[in-house]
N, CA, C, O and CB atoms as a CASP TS submission, in Angstrom:
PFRMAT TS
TARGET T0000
AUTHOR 0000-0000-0000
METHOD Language model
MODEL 1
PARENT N/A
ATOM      1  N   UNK     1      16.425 317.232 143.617  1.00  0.00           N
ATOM      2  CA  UNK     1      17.399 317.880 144.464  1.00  0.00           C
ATOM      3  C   UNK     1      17.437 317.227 145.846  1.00  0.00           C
ATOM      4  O   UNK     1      18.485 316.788 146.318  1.00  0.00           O
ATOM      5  CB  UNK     1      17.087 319.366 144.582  1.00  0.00           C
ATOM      6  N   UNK     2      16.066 317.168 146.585  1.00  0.00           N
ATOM      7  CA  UNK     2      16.363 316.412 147.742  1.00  0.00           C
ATOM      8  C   UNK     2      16.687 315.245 147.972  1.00  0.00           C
ATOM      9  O   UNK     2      17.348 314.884 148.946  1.00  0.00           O
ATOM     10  CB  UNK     2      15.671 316.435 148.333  1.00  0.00           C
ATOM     11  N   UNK     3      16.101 314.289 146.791  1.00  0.00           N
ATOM     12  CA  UNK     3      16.818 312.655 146.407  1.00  0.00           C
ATOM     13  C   UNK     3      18.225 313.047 146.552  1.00  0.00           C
ATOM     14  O   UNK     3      18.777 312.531 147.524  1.00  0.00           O
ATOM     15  CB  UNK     3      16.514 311.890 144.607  1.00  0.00           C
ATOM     16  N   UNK     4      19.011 313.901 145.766  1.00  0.00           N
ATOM     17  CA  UNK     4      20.521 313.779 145.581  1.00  0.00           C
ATOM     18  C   UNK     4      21.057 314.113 147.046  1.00  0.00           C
ATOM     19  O   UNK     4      22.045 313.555 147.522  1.00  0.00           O
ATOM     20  CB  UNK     4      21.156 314.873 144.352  1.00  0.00           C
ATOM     21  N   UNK     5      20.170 315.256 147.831  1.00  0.00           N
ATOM     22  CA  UNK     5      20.563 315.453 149.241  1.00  0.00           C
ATOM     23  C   UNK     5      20.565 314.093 150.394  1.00  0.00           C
ATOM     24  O   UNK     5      21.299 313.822 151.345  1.00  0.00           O
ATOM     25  CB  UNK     5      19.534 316.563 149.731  1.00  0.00           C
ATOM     26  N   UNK     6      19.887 313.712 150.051  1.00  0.00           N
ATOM     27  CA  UNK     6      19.379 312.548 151.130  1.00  0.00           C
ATOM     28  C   UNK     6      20.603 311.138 149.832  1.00  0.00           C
ATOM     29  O   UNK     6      20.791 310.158 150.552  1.00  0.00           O
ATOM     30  CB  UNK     6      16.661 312.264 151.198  1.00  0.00           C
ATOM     31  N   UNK     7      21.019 310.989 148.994  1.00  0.00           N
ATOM     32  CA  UNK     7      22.426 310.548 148.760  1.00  0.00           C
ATOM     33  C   UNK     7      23.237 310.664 149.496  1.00  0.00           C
ATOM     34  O   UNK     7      23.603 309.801 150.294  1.00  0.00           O
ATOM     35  CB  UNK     7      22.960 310.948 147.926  1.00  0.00           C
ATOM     36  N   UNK     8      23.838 312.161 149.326  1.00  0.00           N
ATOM     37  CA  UNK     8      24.768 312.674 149.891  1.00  0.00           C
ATOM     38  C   UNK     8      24.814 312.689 151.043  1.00  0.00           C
ATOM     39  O   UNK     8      25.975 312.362 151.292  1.00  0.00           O
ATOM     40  CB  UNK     8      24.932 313.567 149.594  1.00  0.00           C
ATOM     41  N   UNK     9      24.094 312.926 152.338  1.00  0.00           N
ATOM     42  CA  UNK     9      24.243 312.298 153.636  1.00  0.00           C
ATOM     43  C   UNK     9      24.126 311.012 153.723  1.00  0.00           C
ATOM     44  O   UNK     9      23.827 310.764 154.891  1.00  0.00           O
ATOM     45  CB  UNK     9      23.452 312.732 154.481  1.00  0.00           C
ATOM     46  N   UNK    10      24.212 309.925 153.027  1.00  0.00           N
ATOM     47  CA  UNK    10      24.208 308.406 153.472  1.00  0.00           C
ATOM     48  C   UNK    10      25.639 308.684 152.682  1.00  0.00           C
ATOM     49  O   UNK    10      26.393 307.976 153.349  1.00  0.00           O
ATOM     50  CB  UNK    10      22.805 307.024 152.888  1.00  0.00           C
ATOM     51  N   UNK    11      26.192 309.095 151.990  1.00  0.00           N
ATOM     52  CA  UNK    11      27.539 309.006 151.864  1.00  0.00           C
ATOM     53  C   UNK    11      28.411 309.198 152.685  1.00  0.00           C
ATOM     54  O   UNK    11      29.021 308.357 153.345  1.00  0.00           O
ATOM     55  CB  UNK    11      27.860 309.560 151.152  1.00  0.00           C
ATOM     56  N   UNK    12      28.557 310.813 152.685  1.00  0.00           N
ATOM     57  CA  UNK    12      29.028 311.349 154.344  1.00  0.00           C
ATOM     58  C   UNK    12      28.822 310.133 156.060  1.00  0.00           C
ATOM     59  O   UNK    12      29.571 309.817 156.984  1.00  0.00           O
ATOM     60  CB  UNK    12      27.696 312.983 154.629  1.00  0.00           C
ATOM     61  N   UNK    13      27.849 309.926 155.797  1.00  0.00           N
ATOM     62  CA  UNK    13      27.807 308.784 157.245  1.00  0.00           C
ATOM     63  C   UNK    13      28.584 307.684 157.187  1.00  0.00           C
ATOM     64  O   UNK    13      29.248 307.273 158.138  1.00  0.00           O
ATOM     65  CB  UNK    13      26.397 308.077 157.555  1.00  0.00           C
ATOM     66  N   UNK    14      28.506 306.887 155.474  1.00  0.00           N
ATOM     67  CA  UNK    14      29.451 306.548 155.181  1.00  0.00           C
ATOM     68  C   UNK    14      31.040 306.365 155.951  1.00  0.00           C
ATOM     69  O   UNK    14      31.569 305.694 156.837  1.00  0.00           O
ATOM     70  CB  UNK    14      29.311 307.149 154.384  1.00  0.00           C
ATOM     71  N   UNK    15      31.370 307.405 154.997  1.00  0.00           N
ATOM     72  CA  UNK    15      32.647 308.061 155.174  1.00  0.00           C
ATOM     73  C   UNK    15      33.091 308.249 156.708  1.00  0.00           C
ATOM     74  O   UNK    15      34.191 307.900 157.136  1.00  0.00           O
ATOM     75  CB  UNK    15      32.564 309.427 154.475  1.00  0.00           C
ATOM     76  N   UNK    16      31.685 309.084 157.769  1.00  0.00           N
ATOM     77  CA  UNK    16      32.138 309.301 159.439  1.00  0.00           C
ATOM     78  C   UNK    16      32.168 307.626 160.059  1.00  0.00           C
ATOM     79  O   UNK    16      32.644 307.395 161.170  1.00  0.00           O
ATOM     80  CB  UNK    16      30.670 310.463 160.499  1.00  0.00           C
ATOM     81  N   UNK    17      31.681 306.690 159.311  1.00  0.00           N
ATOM     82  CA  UNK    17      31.520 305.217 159.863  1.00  0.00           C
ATOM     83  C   UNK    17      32.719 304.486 159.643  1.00  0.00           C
ATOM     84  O   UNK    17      33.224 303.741 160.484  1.00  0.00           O
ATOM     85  CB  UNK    17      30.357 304.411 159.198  1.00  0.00           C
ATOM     86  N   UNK    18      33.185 304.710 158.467  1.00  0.00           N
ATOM     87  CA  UNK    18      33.996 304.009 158.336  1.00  0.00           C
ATOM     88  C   UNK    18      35.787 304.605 159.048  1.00  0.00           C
ATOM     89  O   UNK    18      36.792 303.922 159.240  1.00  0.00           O
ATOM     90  CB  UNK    18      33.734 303.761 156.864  1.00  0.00           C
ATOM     91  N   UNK    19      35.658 305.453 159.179  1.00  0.00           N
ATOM     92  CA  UNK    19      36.777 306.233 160.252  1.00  0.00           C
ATOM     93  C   UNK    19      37.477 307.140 159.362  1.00  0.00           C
ATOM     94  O   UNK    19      38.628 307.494 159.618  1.00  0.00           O
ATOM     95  CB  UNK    19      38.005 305.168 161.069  1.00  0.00           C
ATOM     96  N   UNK    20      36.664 307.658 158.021  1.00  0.00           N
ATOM     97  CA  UNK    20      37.459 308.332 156.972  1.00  0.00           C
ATOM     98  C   UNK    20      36.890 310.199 157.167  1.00  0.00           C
ATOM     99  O   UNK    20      37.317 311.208 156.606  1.00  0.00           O
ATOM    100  CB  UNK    20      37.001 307.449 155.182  1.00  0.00           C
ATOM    101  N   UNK    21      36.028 310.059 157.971  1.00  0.00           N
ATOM    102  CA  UNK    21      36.248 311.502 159.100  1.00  0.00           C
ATOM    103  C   UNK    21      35.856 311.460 160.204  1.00  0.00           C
ATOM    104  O   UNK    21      34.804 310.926 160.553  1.00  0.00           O
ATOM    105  CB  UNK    21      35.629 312.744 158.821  1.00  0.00           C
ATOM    106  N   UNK    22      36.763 312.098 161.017  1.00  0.00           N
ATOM    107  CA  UNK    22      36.192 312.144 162.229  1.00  0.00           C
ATOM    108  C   UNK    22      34.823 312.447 163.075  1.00  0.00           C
ATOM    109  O   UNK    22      34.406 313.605 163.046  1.00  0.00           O
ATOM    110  CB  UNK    22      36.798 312.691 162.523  1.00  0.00           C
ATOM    111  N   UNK    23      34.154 311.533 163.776  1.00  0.00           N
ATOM    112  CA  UNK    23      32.610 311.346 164.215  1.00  0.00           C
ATOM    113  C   UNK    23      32.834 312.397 165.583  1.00  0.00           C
ATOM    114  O   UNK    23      33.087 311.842 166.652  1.00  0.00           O
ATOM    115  CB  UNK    23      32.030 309.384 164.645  1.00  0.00           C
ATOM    116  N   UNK    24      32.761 313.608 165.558  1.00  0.00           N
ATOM    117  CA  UNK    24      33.160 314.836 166.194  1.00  0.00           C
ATOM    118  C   UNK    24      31.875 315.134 167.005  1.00  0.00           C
ATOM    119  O   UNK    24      30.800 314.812 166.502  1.00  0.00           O
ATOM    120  CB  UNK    24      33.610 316.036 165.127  1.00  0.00           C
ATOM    121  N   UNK    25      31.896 315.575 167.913  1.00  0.00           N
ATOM    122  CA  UNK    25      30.879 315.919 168.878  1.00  0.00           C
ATOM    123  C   UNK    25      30.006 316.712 167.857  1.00  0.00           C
ATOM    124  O   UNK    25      30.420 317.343 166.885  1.00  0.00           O
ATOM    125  CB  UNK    25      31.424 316.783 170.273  1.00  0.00           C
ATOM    126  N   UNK    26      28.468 316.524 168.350  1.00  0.00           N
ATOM    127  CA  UNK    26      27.778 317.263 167.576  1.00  0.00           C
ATOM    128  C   UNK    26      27.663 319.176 168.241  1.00  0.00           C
ATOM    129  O   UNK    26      27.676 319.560 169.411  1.00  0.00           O
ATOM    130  CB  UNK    26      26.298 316.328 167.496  1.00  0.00           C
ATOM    131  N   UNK    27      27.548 320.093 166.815  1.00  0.00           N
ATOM    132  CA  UNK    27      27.627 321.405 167.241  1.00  0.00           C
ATOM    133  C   UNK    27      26.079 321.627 168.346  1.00  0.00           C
ATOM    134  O   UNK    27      24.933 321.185 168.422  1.00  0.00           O
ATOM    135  CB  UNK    27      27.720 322.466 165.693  1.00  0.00           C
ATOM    136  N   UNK    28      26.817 322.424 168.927  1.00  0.00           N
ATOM    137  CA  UNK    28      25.179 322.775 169.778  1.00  0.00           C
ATOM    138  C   UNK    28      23.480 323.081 169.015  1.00  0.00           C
ATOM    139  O   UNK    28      22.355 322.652 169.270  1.00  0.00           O
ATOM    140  CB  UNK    28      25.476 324.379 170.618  1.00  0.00           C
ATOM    141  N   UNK    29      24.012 323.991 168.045  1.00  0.00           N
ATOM    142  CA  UNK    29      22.733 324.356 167.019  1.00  0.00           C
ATOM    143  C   UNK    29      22.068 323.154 166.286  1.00  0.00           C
ATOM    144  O   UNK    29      20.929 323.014 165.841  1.00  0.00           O
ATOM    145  CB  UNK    29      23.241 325.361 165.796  1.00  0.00           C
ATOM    146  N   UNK    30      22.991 322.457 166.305  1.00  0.00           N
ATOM    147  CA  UNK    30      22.382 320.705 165.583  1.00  0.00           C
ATOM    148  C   UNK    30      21.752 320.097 166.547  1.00  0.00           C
ATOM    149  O   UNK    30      20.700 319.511 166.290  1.00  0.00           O
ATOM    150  CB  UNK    30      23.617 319.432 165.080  1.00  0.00           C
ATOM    151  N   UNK    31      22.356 320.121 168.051  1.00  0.00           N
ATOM    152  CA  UNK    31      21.932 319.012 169.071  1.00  0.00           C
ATOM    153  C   UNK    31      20.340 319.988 169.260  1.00  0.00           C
ATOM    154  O   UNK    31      19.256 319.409 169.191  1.00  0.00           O
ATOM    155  CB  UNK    31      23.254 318.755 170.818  1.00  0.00           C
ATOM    156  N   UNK    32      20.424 321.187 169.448  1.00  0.00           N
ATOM    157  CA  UNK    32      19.047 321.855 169.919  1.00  0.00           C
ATOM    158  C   UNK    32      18.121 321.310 168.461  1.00  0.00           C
ATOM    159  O   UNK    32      17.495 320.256 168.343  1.00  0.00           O
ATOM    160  CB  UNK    32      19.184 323.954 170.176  1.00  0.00           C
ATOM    161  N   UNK    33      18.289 322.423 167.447  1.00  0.00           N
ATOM    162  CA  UNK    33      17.517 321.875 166.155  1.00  0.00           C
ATOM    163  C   UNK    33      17.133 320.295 166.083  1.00  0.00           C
ATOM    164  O   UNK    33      15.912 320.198 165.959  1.00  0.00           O
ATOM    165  CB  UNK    33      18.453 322.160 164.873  1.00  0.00           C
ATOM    166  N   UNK    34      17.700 319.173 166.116  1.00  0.00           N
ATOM    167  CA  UNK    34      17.602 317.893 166.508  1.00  0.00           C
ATOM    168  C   UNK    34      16.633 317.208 167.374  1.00  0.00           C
ATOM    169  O   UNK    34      15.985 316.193 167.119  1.00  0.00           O
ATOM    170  CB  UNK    34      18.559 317.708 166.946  1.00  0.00           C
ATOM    171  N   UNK    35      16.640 318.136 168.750  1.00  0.00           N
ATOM    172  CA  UNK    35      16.743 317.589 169.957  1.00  0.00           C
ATOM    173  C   UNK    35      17.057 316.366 169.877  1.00  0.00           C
ATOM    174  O   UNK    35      16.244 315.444 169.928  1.00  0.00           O
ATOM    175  CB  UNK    35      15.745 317.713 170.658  1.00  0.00           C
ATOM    176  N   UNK    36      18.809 316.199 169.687  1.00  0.00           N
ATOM    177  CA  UNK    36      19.696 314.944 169.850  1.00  0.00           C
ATOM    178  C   UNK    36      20.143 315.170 171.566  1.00  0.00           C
ATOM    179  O   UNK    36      20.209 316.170 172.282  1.00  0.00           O
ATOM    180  CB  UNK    36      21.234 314.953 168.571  1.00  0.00           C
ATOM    181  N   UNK    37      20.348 314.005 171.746  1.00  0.00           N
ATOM    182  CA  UNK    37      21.303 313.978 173.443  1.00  0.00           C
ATOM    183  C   UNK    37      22.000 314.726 173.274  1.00  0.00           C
ATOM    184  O   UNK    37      22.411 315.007 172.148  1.00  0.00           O
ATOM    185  CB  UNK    37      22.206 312.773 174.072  1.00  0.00           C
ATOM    186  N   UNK    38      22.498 315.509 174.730  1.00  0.00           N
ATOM    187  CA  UNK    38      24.051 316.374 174.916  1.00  0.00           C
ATOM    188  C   UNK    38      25.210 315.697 174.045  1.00  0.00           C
ATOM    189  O   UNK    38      26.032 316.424 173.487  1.00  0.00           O
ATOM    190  CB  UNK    38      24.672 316.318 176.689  1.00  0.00           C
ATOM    191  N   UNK    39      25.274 314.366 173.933  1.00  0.00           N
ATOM    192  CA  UNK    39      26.165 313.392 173.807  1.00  0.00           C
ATOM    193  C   UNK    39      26.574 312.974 172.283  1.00  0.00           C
ATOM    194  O   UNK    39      27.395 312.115 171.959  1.00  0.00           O
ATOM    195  CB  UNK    39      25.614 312.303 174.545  1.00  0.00           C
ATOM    196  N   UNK    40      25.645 313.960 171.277  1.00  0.00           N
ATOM    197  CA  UNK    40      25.658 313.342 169.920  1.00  0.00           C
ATOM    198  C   UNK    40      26.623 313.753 169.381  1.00  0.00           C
ATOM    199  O   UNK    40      27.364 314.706 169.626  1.00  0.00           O
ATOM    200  CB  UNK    40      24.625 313.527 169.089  1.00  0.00           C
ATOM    201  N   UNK    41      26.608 312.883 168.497  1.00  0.00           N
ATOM    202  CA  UNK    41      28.167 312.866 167.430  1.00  0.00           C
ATOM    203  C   UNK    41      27.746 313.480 166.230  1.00  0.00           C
ATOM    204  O   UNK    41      26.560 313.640 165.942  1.00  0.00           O
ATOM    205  CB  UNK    41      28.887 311.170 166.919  1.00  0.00           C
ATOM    206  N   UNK    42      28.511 313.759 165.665  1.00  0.00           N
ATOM    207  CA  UNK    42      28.607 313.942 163.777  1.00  0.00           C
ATOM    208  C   UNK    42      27.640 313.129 163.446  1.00  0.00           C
ATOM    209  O   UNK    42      26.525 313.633 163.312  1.00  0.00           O
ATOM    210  CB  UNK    42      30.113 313.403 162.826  1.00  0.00           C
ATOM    211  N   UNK    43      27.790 311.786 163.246  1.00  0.00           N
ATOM    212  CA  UNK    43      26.588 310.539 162.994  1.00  0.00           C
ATOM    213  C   UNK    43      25.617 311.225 163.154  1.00  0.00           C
ATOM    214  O   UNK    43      25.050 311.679 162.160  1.00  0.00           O
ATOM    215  CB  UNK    43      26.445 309.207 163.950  1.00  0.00           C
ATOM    216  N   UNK    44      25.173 311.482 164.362  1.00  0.00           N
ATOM    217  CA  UNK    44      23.590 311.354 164.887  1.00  0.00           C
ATOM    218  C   UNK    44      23.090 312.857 163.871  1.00  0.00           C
ATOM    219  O   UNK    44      21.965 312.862 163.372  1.00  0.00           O
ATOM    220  CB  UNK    44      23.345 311.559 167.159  1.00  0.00           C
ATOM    221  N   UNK    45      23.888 313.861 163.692  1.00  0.00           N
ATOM    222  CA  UNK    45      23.220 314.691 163.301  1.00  0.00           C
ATOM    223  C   UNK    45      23.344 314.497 161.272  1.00  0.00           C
ATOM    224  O   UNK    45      22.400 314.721 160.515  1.00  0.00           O
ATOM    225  CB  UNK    45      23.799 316.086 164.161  1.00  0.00           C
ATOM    226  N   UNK    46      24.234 314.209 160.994  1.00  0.00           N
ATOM    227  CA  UNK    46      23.930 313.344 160.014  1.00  0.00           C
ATOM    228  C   UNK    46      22.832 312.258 159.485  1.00  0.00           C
ATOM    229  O   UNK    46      22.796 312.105 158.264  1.00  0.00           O
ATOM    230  CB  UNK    46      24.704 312.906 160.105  1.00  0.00           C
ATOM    231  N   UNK    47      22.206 311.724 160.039  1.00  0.00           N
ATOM    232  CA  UNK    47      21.244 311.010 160.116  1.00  0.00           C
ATOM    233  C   UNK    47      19.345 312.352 160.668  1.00  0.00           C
ATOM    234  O   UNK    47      18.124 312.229 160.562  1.00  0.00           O
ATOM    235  CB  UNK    47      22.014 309.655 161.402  1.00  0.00           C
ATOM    236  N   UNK    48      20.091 313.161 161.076  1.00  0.00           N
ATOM    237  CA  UNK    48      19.009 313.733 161.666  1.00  0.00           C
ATOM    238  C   UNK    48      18.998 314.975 160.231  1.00  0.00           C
ATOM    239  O   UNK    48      17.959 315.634 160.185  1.00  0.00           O
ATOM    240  CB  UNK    48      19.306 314.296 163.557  1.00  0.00           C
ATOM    241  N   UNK    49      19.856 315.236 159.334  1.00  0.00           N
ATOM    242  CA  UNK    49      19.731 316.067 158.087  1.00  0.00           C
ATOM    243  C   UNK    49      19.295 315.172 157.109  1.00  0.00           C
ATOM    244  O   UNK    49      18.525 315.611 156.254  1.00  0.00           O
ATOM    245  CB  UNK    49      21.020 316.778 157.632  1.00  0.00           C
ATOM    246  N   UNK    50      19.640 313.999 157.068  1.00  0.00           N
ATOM    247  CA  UNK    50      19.491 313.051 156.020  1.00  0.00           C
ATOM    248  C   UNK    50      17.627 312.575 156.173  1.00  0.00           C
ATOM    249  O   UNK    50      17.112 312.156 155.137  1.00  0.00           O
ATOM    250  CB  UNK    50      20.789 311.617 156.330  1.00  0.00           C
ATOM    251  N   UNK    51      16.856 312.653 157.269  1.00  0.00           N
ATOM    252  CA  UNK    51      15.658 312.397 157.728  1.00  0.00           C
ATOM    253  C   UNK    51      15.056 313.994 157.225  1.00  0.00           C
ATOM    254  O   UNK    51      14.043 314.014 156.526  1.00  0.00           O
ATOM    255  CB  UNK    51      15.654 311.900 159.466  1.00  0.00           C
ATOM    256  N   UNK    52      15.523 314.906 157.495  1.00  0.00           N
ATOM    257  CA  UNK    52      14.760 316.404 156.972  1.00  0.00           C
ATOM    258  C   UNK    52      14.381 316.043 155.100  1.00  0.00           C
ATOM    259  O   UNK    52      13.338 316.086 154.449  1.00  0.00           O
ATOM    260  CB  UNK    52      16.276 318.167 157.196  1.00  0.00           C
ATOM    261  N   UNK    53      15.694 315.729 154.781  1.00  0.00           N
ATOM    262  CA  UNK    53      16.186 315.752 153.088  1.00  0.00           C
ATOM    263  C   UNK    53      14.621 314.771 152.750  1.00  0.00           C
ATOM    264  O   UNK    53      13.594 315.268 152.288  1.00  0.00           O
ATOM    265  CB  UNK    53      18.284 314.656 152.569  1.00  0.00           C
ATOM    266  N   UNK    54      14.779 313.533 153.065  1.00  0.00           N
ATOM    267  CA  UNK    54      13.861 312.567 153.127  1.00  0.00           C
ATOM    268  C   UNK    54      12.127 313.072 153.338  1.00  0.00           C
ATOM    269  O   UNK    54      11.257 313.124 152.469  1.00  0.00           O
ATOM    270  CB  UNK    54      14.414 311.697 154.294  1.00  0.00           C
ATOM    271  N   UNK    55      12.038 313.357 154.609  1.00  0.00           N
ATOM    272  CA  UNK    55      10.744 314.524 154.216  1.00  0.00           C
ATOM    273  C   UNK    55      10.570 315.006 153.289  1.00  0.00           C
ATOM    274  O   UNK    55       9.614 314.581 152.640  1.00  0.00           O
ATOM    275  CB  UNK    55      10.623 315.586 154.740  1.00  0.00           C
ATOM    276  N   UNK    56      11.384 316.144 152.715  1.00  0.00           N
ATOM    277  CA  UNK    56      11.209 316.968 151.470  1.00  0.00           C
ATOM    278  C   UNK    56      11.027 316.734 150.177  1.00  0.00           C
ATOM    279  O   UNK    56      10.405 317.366 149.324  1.00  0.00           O
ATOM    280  CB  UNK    56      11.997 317.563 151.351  1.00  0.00           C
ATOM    281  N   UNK    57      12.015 315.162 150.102  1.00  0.00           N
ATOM    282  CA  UNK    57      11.677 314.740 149.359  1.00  0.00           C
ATOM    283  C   UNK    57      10.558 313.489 149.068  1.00  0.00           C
ATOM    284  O   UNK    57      10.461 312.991 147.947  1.00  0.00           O
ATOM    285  CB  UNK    57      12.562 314.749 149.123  1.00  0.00           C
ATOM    286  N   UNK    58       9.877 313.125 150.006  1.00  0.00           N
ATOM    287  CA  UNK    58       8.921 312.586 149.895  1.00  0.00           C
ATOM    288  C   UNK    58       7.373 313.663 149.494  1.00  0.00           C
ATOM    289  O   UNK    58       6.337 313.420 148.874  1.00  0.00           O
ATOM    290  CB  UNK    58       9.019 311.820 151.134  1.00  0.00           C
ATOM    291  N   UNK    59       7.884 314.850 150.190  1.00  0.00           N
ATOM    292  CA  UNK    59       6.286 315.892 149.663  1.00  0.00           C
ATOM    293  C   UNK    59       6.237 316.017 148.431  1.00  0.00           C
ATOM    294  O   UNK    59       5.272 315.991 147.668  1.00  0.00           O
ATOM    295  CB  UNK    59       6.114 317.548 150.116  1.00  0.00           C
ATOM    296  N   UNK    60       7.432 316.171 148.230  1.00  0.00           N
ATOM    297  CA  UNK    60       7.476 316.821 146.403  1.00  0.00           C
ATOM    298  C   UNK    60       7.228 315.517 145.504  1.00  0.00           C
ATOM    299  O   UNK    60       6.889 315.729 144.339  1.00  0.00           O
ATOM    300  CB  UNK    60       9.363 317.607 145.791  1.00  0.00           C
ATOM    301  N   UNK    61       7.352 314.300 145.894  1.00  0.00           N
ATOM    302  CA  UNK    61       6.898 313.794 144.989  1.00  0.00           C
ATOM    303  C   UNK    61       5.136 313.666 144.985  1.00  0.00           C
ATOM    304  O   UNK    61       4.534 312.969 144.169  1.00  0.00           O
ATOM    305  CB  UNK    61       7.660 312.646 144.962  1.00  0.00           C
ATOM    306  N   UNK    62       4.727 314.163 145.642  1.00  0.00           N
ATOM    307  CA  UNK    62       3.094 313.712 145.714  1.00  0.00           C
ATOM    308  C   UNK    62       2.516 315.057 145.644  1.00  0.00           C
ATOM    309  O   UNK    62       1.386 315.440 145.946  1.00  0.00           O
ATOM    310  CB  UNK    62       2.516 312.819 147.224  1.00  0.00           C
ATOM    311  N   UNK    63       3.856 315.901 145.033  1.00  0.00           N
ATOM    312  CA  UNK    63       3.052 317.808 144.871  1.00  0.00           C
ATOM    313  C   UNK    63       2.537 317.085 143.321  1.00  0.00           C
ATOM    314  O   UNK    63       2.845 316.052 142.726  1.00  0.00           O
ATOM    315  CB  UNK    63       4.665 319.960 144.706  1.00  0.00           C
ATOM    316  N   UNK    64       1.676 318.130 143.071  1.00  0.00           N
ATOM    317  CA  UNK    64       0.899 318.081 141.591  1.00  0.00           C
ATOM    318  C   UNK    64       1.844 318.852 140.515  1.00  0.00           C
ATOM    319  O   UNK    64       2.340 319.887 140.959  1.00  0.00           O
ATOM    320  CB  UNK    64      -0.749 318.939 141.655  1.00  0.00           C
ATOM    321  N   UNK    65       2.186 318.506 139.128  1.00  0.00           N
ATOM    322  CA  UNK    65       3.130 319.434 138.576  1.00  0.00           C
ATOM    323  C   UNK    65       2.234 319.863 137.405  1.00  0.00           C
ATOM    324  O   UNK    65       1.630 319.029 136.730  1.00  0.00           O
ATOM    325  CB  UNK    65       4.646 318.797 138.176  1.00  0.00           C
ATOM    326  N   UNK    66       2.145 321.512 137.126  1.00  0.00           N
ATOM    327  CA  UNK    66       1.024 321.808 136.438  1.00  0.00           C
ATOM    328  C   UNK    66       2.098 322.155 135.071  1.00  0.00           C
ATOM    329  O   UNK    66       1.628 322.524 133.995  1.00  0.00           O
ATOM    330  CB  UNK    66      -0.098 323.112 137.198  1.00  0.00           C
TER
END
């Protein structure tokens, strides 16, 4: 699940990079949660969900499966 999450935000960044959505000021609850600059975009917090996904999915692979 978190492999496919951490996909799906390198897609989406994708998509805000290439100008196929708009790279929109980031919401306040992202820039605090983040601690991104006042100044962040869509991108930055994109990249800052795609790094959580990545965590999660790095624990679970080294959980034990009984």
């Amino acid at each position: 699940m978190d492999e496919e999450a951490v996909f799906s935000h390198t897609k989406y960044l994708e998509r805000v990079d290439s100008g196929k959505n708009e790279n929109v000021t980031s919401p306040q609850i992202a820039t605090d949660y983040w601690q991104l600059p006042q100044d962040a975009r869509l991108s930055d917090v994109i990249i800052g969900g795609r790094a959580d996904e990545a965590k999660h999915r790095d624990a679970n692979h080294v959980l034990p499966i009984s």
